[in-house]
C-alpha positions as a Markdown table, in Angstrom:
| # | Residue | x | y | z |
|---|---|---|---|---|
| 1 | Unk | -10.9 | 10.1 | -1.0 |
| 2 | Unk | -10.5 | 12.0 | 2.8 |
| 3 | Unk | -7.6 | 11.1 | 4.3 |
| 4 | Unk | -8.7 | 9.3 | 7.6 |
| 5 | Unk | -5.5 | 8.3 | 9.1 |
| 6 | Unk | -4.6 | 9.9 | 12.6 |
| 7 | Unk | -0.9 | 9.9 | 11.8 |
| 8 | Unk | 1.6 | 9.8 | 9.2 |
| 9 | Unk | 2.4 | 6.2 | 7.5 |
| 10 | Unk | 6.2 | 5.0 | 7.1 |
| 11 | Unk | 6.4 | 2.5 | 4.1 |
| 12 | Unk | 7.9 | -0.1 | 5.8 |
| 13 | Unk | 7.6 | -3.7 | 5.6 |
| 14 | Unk | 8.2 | -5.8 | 8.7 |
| 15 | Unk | 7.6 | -9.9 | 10.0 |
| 16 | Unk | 4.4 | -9.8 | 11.7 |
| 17 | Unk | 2.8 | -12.9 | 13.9 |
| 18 | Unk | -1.2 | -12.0 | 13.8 |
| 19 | Unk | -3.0 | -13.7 | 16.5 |
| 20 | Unk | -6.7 | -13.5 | 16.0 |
| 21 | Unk | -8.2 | -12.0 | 19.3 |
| 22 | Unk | -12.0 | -12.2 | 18.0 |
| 23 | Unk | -13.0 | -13.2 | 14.8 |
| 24 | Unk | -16.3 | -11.4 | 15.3 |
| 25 | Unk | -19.6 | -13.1 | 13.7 |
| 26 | Unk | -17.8 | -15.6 | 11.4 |
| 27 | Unk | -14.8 | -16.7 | 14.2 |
| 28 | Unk | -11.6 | -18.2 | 12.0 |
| 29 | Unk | -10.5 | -21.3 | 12.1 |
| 30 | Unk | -6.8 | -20.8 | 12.0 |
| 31 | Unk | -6.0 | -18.5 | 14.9 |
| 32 | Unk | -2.3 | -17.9 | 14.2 |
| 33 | Unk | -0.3 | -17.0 | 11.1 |
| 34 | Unk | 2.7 | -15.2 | 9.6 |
| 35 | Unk | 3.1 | -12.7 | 7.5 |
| 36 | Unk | 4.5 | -8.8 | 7.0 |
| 37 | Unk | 3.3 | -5.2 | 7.5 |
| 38 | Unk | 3.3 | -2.6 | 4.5 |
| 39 | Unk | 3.6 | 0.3 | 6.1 |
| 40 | Unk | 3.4 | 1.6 | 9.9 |
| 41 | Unk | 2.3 | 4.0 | 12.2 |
| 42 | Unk | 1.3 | 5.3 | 15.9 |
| 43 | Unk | -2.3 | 4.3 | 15.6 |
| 44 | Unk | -2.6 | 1.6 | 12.9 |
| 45 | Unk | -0.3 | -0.3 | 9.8 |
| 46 | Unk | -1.3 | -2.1 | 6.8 |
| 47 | Unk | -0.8 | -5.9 | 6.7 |
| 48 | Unk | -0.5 | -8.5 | 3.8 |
| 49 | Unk | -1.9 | -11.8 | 4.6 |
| 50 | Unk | -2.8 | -14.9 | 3.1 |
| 51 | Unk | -6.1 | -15.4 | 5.3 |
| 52 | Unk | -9.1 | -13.3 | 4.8 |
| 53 | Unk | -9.7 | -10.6 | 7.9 |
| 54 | Unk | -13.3 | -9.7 | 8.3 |
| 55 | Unk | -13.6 | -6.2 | 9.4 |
| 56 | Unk | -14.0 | -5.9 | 13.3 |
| 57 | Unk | -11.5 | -9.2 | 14.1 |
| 58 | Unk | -9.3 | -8.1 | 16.7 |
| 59 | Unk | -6.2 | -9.2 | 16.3 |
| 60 | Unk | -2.7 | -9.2 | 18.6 |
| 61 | Unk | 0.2 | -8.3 | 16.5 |
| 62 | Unk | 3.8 | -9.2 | 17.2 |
| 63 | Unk | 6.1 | -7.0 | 15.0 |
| 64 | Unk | 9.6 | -7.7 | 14.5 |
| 65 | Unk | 10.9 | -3.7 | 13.7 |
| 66 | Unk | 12.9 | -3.9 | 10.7 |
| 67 | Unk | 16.7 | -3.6 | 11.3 |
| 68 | Unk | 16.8 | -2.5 | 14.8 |
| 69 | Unk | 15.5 | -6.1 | 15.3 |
| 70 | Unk | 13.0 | -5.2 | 18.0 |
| 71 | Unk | 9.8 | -6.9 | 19.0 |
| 72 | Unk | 6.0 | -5.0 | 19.7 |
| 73 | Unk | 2.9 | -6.3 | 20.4 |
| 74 | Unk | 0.0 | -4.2 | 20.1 |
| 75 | Unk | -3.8 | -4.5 | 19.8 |
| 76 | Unk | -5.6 | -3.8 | 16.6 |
| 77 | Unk | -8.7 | -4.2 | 15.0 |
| 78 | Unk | -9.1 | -4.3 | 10.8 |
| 79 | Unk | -11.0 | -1.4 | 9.6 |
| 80 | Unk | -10.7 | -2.5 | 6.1 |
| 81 | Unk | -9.8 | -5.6 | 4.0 |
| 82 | Unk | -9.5 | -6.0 | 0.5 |
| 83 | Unk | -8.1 | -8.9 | -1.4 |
| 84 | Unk | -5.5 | -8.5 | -3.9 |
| 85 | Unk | -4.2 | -11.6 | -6.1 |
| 86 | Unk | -7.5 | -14.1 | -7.1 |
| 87 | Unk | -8.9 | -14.3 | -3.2 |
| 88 | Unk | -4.9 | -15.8 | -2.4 |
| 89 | Unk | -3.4 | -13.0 | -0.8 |
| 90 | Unk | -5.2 | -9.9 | 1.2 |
| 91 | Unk | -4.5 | -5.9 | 2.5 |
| 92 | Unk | -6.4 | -5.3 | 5.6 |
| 93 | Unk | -5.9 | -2.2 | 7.5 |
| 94 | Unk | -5.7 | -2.3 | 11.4 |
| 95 | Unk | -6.2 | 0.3 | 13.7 |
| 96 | Unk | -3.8 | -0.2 | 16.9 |
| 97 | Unk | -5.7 | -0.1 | 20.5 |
| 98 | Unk | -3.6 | 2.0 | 22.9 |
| 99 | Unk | -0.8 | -0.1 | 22.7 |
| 100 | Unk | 1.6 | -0.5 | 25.7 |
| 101 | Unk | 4.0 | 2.3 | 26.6 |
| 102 | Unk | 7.0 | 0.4 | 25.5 |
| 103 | Unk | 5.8 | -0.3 | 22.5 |
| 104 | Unk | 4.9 | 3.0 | 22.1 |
| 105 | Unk | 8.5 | 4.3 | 22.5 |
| 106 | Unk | 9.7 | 1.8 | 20.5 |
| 107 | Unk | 7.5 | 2.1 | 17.6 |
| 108 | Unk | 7.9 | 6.0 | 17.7 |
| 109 | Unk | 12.1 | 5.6 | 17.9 |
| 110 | Unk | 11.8 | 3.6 | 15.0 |
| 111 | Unk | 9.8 | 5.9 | 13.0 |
| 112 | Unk | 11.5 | 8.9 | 13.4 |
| 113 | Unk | 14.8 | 7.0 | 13.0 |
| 114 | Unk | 13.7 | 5.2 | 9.7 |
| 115 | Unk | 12.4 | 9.2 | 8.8 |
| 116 | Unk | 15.4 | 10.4 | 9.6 |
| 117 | Unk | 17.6 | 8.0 | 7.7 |
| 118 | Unk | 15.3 | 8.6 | 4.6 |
| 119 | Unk | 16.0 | 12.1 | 4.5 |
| 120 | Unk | 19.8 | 11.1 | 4.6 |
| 121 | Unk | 19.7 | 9.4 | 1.5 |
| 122 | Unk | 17.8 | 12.1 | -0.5 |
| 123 | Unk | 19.9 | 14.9 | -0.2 |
């Protein structure tokens, strides 16, 4: 399979609030819900959630950075969705929109700094 992604992913899980922006065609009932990233980037993560994302729902994602205890909201829209115990629980992958410039910085300081600390404990 080509690698698609613009930018490294961090395996990192972290509390997510997923506010459904557009559900596209089939608009979702339930517009907010709770559940955790897999792993994170610069331009997109991978989310598990317990509601089915069609691809195309545009989403605002609050993310509570692991640790450090910071909060980001960015844009996204799922590129992908796949479900993964029975139709109960879900992977969608969500490409962030330019996110603000603070979140930005923040999102990139953890990164690095989770990179970093990684590379700590494998020497």
């Amino acid at each position: 399979m080509d690698e698609k992604r613009r930018a490294m992913r961090l395996k990192d899980e972290n509390e997510i609030t997923l506010t459904i922006v557009s559900g596209g065609k089939n608009p979702l009932k339930e517009k907010i819900f709770y559940n955790h990233s897999k792993n994170i980037s610069m331009s997109g993560a991978s989310i598990q959630t317990n509601i089915f994302l069609p691809v195309d729902t545009l989403l605002m994602i609050e993310m509570t950075l692991n640790i450090l205890h910071q909060m980001i909201t960015v844009l996204g829209k799922v590129k992908w969705t796949k479900a993964i115990f029975d139709n109960a629980s879900y992977e969608a992958g969500v490409e962030f929109f330019t996110p603000p410039s603070d979140a930005i910085k923040k999102l990139a300081d953890y990164i690095s700094w989770k990179q970093k600390l990684s590379m700590l404990y494998q020497v």
